[in-house]
N, C-alpha and C positions, 0 to 999 in steps of 0.2 A: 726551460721552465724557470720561472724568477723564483726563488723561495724569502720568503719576508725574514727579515731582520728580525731580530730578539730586541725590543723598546728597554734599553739599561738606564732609561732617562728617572726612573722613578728608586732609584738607587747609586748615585754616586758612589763614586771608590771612597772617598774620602768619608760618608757615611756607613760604607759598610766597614773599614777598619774600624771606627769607633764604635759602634754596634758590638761590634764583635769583641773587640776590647771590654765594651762591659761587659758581655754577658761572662765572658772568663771570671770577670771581677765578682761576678753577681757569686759563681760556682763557689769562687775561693771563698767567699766569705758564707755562704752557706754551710761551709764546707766545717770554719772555723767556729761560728752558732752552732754548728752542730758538737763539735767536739767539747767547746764550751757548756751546752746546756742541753744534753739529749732530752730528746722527749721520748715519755717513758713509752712502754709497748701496754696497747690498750687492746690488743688482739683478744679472742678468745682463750682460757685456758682450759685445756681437758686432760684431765689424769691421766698418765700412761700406767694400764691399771693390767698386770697378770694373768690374763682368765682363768688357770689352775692357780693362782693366789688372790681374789679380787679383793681380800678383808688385810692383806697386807699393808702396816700404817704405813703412808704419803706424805709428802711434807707440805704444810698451808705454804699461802701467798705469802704473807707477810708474818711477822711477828704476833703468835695467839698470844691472849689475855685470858682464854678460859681452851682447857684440854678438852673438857666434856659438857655435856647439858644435862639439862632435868628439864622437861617439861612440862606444866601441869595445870592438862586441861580441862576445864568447867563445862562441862556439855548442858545443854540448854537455855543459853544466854545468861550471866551472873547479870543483877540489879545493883550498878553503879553505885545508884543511890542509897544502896541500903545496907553498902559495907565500907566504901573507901572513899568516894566523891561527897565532901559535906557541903550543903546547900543551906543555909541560914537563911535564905529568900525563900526555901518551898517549903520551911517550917511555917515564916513570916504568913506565909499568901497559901496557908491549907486550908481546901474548900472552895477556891476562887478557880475561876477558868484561866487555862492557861494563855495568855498576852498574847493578841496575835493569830489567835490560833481555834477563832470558833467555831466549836462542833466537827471538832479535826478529827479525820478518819483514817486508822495505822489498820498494820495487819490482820488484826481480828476483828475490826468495827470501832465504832464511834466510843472517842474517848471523855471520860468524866470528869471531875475537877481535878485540879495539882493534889496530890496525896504526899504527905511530910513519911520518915519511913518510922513502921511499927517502934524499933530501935534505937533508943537515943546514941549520940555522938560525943565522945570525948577526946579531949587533944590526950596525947600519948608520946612517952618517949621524951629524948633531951632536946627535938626536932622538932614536937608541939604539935607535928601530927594529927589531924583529926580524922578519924574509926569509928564505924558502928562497935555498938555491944553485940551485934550477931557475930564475931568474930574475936573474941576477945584476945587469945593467945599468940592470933599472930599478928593482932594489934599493938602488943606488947612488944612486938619485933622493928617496928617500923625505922628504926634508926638502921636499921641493915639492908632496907628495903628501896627501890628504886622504883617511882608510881610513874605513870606515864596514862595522863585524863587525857589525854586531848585523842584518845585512838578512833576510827572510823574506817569502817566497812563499806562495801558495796551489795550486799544483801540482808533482808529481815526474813531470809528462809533457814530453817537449823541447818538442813543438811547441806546444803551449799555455801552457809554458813561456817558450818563448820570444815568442811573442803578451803574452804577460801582460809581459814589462818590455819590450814595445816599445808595447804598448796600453793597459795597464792592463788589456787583458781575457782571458781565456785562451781564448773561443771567437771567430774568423775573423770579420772582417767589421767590426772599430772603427779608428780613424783612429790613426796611430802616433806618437809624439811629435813628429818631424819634421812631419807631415802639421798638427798643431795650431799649432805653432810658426811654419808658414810662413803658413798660415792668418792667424795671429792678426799676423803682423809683415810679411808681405811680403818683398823681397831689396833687399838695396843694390846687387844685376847684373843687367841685366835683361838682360845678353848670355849669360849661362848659369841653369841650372835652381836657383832656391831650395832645394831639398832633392835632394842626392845622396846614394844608397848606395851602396857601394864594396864589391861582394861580394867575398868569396876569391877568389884565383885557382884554387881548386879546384873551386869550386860554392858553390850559395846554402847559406845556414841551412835547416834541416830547416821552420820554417814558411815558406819562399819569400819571395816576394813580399808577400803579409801584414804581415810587419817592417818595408816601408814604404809600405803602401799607404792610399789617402785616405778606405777605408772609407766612410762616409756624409757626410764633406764634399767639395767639391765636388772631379773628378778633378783642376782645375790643382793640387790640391796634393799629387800625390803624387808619392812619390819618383822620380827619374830614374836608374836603375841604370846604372851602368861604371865598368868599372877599368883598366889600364895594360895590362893582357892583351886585355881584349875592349873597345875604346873602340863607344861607340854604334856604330850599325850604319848604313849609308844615307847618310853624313852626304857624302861625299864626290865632287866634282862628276862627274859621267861625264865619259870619256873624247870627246874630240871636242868641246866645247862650250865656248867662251870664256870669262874672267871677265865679259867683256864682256854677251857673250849671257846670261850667268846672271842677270847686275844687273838688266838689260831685263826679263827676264822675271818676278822678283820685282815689277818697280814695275809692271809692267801686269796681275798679281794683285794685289797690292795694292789699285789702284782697282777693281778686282773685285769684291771682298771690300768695300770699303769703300763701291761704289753699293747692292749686296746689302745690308750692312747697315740703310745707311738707309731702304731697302725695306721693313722690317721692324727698326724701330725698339723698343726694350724688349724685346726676343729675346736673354736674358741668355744662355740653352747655344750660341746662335750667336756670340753677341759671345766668348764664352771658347775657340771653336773656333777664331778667327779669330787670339787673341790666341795658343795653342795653337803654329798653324801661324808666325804671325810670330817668336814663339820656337826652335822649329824651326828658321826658317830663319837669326838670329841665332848660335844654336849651331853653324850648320856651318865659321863664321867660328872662333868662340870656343874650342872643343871640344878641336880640332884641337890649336891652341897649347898648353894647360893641361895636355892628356893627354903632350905633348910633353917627354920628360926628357932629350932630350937636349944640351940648354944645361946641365945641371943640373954644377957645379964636378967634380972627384973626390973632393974632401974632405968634400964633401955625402952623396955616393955613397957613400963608406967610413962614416961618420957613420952611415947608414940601412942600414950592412951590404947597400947594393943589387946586390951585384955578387956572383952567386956564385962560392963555389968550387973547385965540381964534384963535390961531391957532392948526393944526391937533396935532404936536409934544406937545404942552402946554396942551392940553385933555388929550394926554396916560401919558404926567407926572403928570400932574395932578390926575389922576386915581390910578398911581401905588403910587404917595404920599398917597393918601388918604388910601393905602392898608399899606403903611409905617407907619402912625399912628395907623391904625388896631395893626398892630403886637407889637408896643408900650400900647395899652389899654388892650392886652391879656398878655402880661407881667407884668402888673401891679394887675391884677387877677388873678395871681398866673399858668397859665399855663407854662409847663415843658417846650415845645419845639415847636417852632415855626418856620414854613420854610416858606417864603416869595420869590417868585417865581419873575425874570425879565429877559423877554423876551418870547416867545410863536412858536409855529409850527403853521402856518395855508398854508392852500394851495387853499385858495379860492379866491378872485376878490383879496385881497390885498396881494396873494404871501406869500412868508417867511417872517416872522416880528422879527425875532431875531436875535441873533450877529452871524449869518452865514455868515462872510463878504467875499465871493468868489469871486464876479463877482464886484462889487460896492462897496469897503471898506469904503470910503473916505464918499457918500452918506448915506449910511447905518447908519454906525457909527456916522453921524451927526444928526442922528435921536436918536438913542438910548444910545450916553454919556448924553446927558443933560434928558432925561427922567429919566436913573438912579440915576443922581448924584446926585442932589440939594435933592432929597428925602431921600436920602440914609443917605447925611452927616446932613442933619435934624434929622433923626433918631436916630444916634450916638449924637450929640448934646443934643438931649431933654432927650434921656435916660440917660444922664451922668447929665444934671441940675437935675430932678426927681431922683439922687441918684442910680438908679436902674442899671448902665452900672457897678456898685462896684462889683453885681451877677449876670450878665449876661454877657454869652460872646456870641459876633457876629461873625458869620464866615459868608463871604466871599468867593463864591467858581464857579465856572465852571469844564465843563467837560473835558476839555484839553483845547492847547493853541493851537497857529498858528505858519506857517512858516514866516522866515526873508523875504524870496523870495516872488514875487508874482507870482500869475501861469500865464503861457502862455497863450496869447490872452486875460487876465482878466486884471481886476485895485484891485483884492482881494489877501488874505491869505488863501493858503490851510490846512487843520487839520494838526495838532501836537499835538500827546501826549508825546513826550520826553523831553517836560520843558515846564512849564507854572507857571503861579503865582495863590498864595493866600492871603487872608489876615485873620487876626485874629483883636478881639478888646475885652474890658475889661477885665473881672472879671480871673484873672489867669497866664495872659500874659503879656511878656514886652509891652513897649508902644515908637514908636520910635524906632524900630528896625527893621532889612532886618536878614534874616536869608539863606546861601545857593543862589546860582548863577546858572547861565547857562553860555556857552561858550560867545564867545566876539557877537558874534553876535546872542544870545540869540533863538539857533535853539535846545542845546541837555542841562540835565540838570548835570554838573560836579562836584560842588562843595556841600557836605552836601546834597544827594538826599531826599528827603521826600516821599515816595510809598503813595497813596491813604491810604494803610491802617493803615501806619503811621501818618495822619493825622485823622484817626477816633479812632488810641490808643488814640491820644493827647485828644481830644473831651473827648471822655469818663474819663479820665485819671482828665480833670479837674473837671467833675461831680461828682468823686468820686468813680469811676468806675475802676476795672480790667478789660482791656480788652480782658486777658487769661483768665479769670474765671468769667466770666458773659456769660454764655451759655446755650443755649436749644436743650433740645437730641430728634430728627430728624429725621426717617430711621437712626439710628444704629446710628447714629454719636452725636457729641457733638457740635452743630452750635456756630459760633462767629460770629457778625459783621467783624472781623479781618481774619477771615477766618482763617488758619496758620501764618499766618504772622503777622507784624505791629508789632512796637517800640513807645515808647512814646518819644517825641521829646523835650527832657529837656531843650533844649538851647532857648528855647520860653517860656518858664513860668520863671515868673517872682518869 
């Protein structure tokens, strides 16, 4: 049998030494780029996190600019226009239809001419600043304050609305900034809860629970709801039963809990049940004291407007002060992250109680600028005298903004998610600065857009935080807070 030759015509010796000679060459010097100028690791990062410790603090990415947060959010869309974004063109052109835009139809129906706001606008601060008078005291702040006009949304529904700036998602069911945040860093208290919300004292935000719940990571990280009105519930010892009798009784569950465990060793949802329950029982110590305002000075008190009164609007600010100060004594006891809720959904004898101004802007809103304000700019105030506004940063935030126009047959603003404001405060960010614009009349956002999830890179970003590489794998995927998206928005740190 003849067996065919191997054809070597299409590779000379002469070209295969040099061939090969380079590719050596190619190695070496890859070799030497590399050792010269590593490229960084853009891989995932995921916490190596304890299950019988999961609130144990973690160290960030890089270098934090802020320990902790405050969050504090506006349920029912805040009107841009009628506390922070000044508009001299939709004073100019009140009563005219808006350019562009005839017989234009938003979420509730057909909208009516450009309406200038109830509120007049004055420059404020050494910054010039320009504030409505709906907000006066912490318009007075604005030199400490970091604004960001150019924000935009992906929905004009509240409750997805507001899922989306507390998740990045506008559908139920994702983990809320806090829930990622405590995840990823743990607590420097391991005697109270890493992530509290601090609802209204009127009721939740219209998406509930959701705005802080742990979604698909694991439940120690979700938020721990109460406020100065409703402190945890159970927490307090029964009647009849010693301190004595209670200590006893913890240390001999304890060894309980801890023969059990080693019974089933590698049993991480038991090991976290356990650590669950020992939190719990830490809290009833802890709790107690914190929610506790009554050491609190008078001057602190008057500072946070905590003391009503006597009339209806002097009660709910008074209430939400006093949950203002809350979120100031859990800052100071080392909690990570804290969301402190203003405004509420009810639908019972007293209606919508939030900044849904539709139908009654003018009424509404002169109920709930002064409930929020004076507590608010208390806040920022006392946290910046106690040192503490140095690491912490406040954010400021709603779930979209409103229209220029009012709608037809109404004295309100309809939804807009296409430009709305935010603001920012200490530990990270300029202070006395507007970042990004909206058109003249403050309807679409043009200048330096900011996406939701460019404001939750920024968040994380000054915690210390990657917000591409801080993720938990989910059904097949790799979850972000950032979803795909989101940039970190430099021109705001300071």
């Amino acid at each position: 049998m003849n067996v065919p030759r191997l054809d070597t015509s299409f590779l000379p010796r002469r070209r295969f030494l040099v061939d090969t000679g380079m590719g050596l060459g190619a190695i070496a010097l890859r070799s030497l780029l590399g050792q010269q100028d590593p490229r960084p690791d853009t891989g995932p990062i995921q916490p190596d996190i304890d299950p019988g410790h999961p609130y144990a603090p973690r160290p960030p990415h890089t270098v934090p600019r802020a320990k902790n947060v405050v969050v504090i959010f506006c349920s029912g869309a805040v009107s841009q226009l009628d506390t922070f974004d000044y508009k001299p063109e939709l004073i100019r052109r009140h009563g005219q239809p808006l350019p562009g835009h005839d017989k234009l139809v938003t979420f509730q129906g057909e909208q009516g001419a450009l309406t200038k706001s109830p509120w007049a606008f004055r420059q404020r601060g050494q910054c010039g600043k320009w504030t409505s008078d709906l907000m006066p005291h912490v318009g007075a702040l604005v030199d400490k304050l970091c604004f960001v006009h150019s924000m935009q949304g992906t929905t004009n529904t509240h409750g997805p609305g507001e899922n989306f700036m507390s998740t990045g998602y506008a559908l139920d069911g994702f983990p809320s900034m806090g829930a990622w945040v405590t995840y990823a860093l743990g607590s420097e208290n391991q005697n109270l809860p890493a992530y509290v919300a601090i609802p209204d004292p009127r009721g939740k935000p219209q998406s509930s629970a959701n705005s802080w719940a742990p979604g698909f990571l694991p439940a120690a990280f979700q938020g721990t709801d109460f406020n100065t009105s409703n402190p945890i519930r159970n927490l307090a010892r029964p009647a009849g039963i010693t301190p004595t009798t209670e200590r006893k009784t913890r240390e001999f569950l304890q060894r309980l809990n801890l023969r059990h465990a080693d019974r089933f060793a590698g049993d991480t949802e038991l090991a976290a049940r356990i650590a669950s329950h020992e939190l719990a029982a830490r809290m009833q110590l802890a709790v107690p004291e914190v929610v506790d305002l009554s050491n609190e000075p008078a001057h602190i008190l008057k500072l946070y407007g905590a003391v009503s009164d006597g009339t209806k609007t002097g009660e709910i600010r008074a209430a939400y002060a006093r949950n203002c100060i809350l979120a100031r004594r859990l800052c100071e006891q080392g909690v990570r992250f804290v969301q402190l809720f203003n405004g509420s959904y009810q639908t019972g004898g007293e209606g919508v109680s939030n900044w849904d101004g539709h139908k009654d802007l003018y009424n509404q809103y002169s109920v709930h600028g002064p409930v929020l304000d004076q507590p608010t700019a208390g806040l920022l105030v006392d946290l910046e005298q106690r040192g503490l506004l140095a690491e912490t940063l406040v954010v400021w935030c709603t779930e979209f903004g409103r229209m220029p126009t009012f709608q037809k047959g109404a004295q309100g603003r309809d939804h807009n998610p296409n430009g709305f404001t935010c603001w920012l405060a200490g530990a990270g960010v300029k202070h006395g600065y507007s970042h990004g614009s909206t058109d003249e009349f403050g309807h679409e956002a043009l200048e330096d857009v900011v996406t939701v999830h460019d404001f939750h890179a920024t968040i994380l970003h000054l915690l210390g935080l990657d917000h591409l590489r801080l993720t938990y794998y989910h059904n097949g995927l790799e979850r972000r807070l950032t979803d795909v998206a989101g940039r970190v928005v430099t021109d705001v740190l300071s």
